[in-house]
TORKOL-4160 file (C-alpha; in steps of 0.2 Angstrom, whole numbers, padded with zeros to 4 digits, m for minus):
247
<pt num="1" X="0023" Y="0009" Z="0129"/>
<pt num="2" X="0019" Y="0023" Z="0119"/>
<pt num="3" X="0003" Y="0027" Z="0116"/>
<pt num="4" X="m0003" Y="0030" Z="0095"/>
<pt num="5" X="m0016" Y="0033" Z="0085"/>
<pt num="6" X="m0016" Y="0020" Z="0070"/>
<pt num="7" X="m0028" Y="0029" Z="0060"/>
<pt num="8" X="m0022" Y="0047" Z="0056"/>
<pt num="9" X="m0032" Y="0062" Z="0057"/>
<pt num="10" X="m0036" Y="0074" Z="0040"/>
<pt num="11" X="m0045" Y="0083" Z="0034"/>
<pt num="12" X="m0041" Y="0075" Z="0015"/>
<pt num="13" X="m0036" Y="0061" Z="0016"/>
<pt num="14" X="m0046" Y="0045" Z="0023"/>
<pt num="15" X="m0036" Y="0031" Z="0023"/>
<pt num="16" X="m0018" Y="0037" Z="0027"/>
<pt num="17" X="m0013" Y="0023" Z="0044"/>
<pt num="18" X="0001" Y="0020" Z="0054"/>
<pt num="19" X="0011" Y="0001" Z="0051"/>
<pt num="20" X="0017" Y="0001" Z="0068"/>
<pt num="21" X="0011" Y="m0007" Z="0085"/>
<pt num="22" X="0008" Y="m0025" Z="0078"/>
<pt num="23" X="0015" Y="m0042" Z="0085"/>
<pt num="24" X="0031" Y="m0047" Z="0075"/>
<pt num="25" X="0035" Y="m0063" Z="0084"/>
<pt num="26" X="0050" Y="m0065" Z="0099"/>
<pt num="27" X="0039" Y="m0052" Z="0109"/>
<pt num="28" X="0044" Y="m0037" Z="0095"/>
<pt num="29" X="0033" Y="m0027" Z="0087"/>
<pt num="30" X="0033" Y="m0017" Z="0074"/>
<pt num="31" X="0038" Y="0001" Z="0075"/>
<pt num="32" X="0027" Y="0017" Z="0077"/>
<pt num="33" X="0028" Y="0032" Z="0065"/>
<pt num="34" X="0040" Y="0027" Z="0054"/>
<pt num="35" X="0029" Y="0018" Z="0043"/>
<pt num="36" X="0012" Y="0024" Z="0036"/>
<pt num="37" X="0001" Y="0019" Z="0020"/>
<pt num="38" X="m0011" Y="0029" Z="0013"/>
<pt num="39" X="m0025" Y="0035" Z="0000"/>
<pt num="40" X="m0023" Y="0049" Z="m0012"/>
<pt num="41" X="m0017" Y="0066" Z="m0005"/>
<pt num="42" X="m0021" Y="0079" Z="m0018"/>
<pt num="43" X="m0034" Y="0086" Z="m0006"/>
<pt num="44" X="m0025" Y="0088" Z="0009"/>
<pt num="45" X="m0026" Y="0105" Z="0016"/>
<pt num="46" X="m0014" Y="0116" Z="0022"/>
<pt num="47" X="m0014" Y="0110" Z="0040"/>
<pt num="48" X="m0016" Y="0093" Z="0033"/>
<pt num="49" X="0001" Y="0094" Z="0026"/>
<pt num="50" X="0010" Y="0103" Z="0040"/>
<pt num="51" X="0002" Y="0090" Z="0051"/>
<pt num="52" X="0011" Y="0076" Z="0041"/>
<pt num="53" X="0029" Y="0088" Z="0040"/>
<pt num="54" X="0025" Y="0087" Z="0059"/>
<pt num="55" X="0023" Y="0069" Z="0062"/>
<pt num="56" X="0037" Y="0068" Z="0053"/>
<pt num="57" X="0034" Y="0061" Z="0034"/>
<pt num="58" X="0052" Y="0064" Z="0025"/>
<pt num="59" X="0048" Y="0052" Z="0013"/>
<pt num="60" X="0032" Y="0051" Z="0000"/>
<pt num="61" X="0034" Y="0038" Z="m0014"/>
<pt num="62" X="0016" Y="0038" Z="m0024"/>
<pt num="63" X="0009" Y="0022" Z="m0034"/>
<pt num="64" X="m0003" Y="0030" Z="m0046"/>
<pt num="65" X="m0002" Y="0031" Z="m0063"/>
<pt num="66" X="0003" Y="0044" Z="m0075"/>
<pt num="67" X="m0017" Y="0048" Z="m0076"/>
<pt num="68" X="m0020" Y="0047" Z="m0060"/>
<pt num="69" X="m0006" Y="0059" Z="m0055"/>
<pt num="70" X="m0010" Y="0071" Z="m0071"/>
<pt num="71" X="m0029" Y="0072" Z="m0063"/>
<pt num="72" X="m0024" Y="0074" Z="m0045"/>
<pt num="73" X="m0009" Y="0081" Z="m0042"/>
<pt num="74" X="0003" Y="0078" Z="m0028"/>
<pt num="75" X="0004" Y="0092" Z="m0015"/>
<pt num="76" X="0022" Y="0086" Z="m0011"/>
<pt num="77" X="0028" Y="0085" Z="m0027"/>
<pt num="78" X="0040" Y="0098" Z="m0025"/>
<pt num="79" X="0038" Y="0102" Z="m0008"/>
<pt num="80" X="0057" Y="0103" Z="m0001"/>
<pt num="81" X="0056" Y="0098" Z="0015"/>
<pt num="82" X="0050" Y="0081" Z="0007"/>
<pt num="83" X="0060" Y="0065" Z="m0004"/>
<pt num="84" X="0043" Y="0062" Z="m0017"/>
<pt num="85" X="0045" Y="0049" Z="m0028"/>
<pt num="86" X="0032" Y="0040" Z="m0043"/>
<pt num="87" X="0032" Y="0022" Z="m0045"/>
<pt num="88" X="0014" Y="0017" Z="m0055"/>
<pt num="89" X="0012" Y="0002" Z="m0048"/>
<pt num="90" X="0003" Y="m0009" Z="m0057"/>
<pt num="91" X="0010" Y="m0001" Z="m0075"/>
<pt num="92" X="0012" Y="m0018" Z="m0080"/>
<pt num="93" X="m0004" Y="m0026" Z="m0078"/>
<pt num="94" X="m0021" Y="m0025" Z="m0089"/>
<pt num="95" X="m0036" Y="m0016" Z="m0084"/>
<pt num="96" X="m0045" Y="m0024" Z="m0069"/>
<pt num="97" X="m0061" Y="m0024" Z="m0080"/>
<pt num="98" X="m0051" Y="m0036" Z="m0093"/>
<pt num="99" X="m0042" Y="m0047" Z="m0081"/>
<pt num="100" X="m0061" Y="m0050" Z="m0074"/>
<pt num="101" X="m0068" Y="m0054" Z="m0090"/>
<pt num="102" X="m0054" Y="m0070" Z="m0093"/>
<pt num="103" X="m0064" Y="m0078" Z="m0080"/>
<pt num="104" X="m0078" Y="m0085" Z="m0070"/>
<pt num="105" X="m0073" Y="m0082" Z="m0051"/>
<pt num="106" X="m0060" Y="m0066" Z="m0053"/>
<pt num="107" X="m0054" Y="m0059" Z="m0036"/>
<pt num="108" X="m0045" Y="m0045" Z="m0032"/>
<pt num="109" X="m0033" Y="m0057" Z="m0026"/>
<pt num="110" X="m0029" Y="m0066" Z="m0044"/>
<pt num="111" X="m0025" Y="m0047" Z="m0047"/>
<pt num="112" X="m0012" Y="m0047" Z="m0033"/>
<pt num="113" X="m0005" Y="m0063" Z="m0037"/>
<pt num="114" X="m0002" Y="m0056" Z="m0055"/>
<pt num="115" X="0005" Y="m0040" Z="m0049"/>
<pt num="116" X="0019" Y="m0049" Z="m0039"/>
<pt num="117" X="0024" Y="m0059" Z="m0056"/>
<pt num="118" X="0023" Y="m0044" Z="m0068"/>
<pt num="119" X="0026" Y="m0028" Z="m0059"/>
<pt num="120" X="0042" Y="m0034" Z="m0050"/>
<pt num="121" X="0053" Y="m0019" Z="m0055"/>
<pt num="122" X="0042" Y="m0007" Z="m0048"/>
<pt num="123" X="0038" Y="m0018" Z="m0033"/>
<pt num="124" X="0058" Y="m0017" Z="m0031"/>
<pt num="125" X="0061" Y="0001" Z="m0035"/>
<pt num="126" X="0045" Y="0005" Z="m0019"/>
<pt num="127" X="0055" Y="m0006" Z="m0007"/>
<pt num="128" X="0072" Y="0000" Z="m0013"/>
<pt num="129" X="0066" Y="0018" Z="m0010"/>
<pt num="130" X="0059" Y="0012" Z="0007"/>
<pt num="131" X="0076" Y="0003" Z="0012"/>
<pt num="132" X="0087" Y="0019" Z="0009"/>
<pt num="133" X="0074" Y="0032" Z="0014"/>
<pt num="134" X="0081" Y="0044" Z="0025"/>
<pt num="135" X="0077" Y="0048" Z="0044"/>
<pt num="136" X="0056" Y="0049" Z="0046"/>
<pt num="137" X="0043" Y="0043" Z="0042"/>
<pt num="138" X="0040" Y="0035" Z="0024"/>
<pt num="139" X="0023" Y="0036" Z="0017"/>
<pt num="140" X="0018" Y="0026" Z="0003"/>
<pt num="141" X="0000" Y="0026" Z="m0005"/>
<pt num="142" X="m0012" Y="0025" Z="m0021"/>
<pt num="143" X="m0028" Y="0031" Z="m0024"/>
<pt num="144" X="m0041" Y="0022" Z="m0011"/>
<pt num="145" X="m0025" Y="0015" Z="m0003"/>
<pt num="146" X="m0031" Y="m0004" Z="m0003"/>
<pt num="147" X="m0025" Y="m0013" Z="m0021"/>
<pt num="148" X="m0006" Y="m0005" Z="m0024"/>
<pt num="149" X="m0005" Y="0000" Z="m0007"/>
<pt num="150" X="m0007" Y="m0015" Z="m0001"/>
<pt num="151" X="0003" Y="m0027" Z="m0009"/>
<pt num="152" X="0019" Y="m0015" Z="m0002"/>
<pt num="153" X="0009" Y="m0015" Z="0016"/>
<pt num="154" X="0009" Y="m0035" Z="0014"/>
<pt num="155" X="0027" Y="m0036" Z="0009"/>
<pt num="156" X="0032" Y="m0024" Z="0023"/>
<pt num="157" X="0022" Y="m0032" Z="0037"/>
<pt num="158" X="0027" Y="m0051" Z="0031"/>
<pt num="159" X="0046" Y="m0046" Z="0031"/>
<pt num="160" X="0043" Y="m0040" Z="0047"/>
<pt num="161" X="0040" Y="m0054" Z="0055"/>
<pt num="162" X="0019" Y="m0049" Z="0056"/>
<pt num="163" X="0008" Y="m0067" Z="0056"/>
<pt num="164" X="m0003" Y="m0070" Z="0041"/>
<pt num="165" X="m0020" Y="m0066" Z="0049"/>
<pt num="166" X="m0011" Y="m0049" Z="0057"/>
<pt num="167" X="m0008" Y="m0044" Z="0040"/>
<pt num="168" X="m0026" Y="m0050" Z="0033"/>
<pt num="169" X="m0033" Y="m0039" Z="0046"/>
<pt num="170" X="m0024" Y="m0023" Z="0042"/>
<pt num="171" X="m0029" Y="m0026" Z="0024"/>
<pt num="172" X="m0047" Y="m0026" Z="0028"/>
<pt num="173" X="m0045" Y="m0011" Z="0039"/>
<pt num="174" X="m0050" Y="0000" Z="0022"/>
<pt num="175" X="m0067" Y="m0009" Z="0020"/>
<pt num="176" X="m0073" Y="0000" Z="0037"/>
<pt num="177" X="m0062" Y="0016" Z="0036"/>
<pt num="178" X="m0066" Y="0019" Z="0017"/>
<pt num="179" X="m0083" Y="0015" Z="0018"/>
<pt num="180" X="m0090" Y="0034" Z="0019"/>
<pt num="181" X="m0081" Y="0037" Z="0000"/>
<pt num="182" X="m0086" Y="0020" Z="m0007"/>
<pt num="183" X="m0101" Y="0026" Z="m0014"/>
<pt num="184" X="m0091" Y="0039" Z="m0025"/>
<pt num="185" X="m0078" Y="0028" Z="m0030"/>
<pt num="186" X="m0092" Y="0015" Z="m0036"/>
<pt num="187" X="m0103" Y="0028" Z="m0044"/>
<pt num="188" X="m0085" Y="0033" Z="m0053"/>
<pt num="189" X="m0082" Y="0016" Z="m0059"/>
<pt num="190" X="m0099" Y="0012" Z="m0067"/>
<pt num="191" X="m0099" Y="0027" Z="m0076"/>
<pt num="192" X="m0083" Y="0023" Z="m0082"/>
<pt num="193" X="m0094" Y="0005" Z="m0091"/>
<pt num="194" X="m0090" Y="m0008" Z="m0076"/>
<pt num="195" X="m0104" Y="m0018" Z="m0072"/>
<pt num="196" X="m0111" Y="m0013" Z="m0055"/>
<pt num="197" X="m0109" Y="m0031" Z="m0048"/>
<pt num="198" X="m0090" Y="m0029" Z="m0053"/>
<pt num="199" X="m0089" Y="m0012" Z="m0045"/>
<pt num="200" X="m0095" Y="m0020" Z="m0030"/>
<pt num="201" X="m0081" Y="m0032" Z="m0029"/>
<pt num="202" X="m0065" Y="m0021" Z="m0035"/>
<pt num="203" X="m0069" Y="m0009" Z="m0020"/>
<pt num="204" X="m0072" Y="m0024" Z="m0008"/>
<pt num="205" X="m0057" Y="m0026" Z="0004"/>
<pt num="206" X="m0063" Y="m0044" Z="0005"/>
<pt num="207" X="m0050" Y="m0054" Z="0016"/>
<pt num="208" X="m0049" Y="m0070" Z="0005"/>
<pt num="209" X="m0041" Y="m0060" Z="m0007"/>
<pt num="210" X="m0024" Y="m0054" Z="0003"/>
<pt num="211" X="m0025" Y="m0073" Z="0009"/>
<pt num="212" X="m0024" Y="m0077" Z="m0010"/>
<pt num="213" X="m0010" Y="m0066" Z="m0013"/>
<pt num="214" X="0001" Y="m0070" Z="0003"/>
<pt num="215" X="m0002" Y="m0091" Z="m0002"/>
<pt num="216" X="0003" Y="m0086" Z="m0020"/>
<pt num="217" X="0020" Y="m0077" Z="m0012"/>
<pt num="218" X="0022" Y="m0093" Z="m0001"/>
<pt num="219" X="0019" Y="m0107" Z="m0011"/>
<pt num="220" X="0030" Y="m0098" Z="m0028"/>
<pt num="221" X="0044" Y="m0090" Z="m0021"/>
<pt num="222" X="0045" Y="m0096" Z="m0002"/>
<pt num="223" X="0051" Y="m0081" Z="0010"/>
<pt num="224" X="0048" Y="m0064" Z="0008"/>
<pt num="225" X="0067" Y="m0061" Z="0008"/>
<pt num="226" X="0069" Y="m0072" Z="m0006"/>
<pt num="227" X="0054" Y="m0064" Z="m0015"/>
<pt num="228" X="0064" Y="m0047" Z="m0013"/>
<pt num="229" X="0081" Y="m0054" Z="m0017"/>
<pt num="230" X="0073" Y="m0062" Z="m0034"/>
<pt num="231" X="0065" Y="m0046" Z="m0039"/>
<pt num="232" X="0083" Y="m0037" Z="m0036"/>
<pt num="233" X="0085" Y="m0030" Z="m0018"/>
<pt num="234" X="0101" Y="m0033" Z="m0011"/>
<pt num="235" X="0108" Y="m0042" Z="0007"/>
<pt num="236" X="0111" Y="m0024" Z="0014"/>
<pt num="237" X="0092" Y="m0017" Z="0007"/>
<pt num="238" X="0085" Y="m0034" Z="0012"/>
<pt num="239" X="0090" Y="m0031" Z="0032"/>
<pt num="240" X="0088" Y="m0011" Z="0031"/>
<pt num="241" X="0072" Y="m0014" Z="0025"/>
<pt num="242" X="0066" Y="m0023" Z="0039"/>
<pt num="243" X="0074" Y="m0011" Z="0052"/>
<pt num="244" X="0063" Y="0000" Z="0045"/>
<pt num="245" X="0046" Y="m0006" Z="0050"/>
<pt num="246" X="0054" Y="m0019" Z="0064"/>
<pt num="247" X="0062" Y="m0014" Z="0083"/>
């Protein structure tokens, strides 16, 4: 069995994991290096991104926003040797700080949920760049590489054949990864005017809310294939995409 390392080493980026090497039922599991999910990459170094070339990243599809990206730019925006692509995400959902304010008992996860009803052309146009990605590894990722990031992770790993609580756990892997940058990132947000206790619960990789978002998948639209053939993948991009993470 080969032997990796989940977590990938840089010097700037924190968060950037590998997909591969979980359980994905009938004794399969998921493949190594040819999936990975990540946090923002404007401050990788020099060997940083030769380590990646190395690894074998052909693929770098970003979820920021135009903002995000006009802030931070992406080192392989026009690097050659690399397919980039920008898909914002979440483009189509309101400030977090709004959706929290229509209610009592907001979660990240009532976020999610929302995110899989309203940003379906963008969820599709990720997963179709994923499907016909060439040879490598496809590297997908946002800013702290939990919210957008994770929602593609989620659909990937459930396609897959990955259990519920496998794909809960990988989730969940940012709140001890991340933790060393949280601080900024919260200091960041409450000067930006969210409350702190708010703050505190965006930034939170808390597992009940990917359980709420996989339930919501389940209980509205059934299997992740017919999620993916709703939202407009078709038959061919539907299987590809699960070679793609699955042996």
């Amino acid at each position: 069995m080969q032997n990796h390392q989940r977590l990938i080493a840089l010097e700037g980026a924190h968060n950037v994991r590998d997909l591969g090497g979980y359980p994905a039922g009938n004794d399969r599991q998921t493949r190594w290096r040819s999936v990975l999910r990540g946090d923002a990459l404007h401050a990788l170094s020099e060997a940083d991104i030769e380590a990646l070339i190395a690894h074998g990243v052909t693929t770098v599809i970003d979820l920021r926003n135009p903002q995000e990206l006009a802030r931070e730019a992406n080192p392989f925006l026009n690097d050659p040797r690399v397919h980039y692509e920008n898909v914002s995400l979440f483009s189509a959902l309101a400030p977090v700080e709004l959706m929290a304010a229509e209610t009592t008992d907001f979660d990240m996860g009532d976020r999610y949920c929302h995110a899989l009803d309203n940003c379906q052309p963008a969820i599709a146009r990720v997963l179709t760049t994923i499907a016909h990605a060439p040879d490598g590894i496809v590297l997908f990722h946002c800013t702290a590489g939990k919210d957008r990031t994770g929602i593609i992770a989620a659909l990937m790993l459930a396609h897959a054949g990955v259990d519920e609580a496998t794909i809960i756990e990988d989730y969940t892997l940012t709140g001890s990864i991340f933790a060393p940058l949280l601080t900024d990132f919260r200091a960041r947000a409450i000067a930006r005017g969210v409350p702190s206790d708010l703050a505190d619960l965006i930034l939170a990789s808390a597992p009940q809310s990917m359980a709420r978002a996989l339930g919501y998948l389940a209980g509205h639209y059934g299997r992740v294939g017919s999620y993916l053939a709703q939202i407009g993948l078709g038959e061919a991009e539907i299987t590809s995409l699960r070679q793609r993470l699955c042996d």
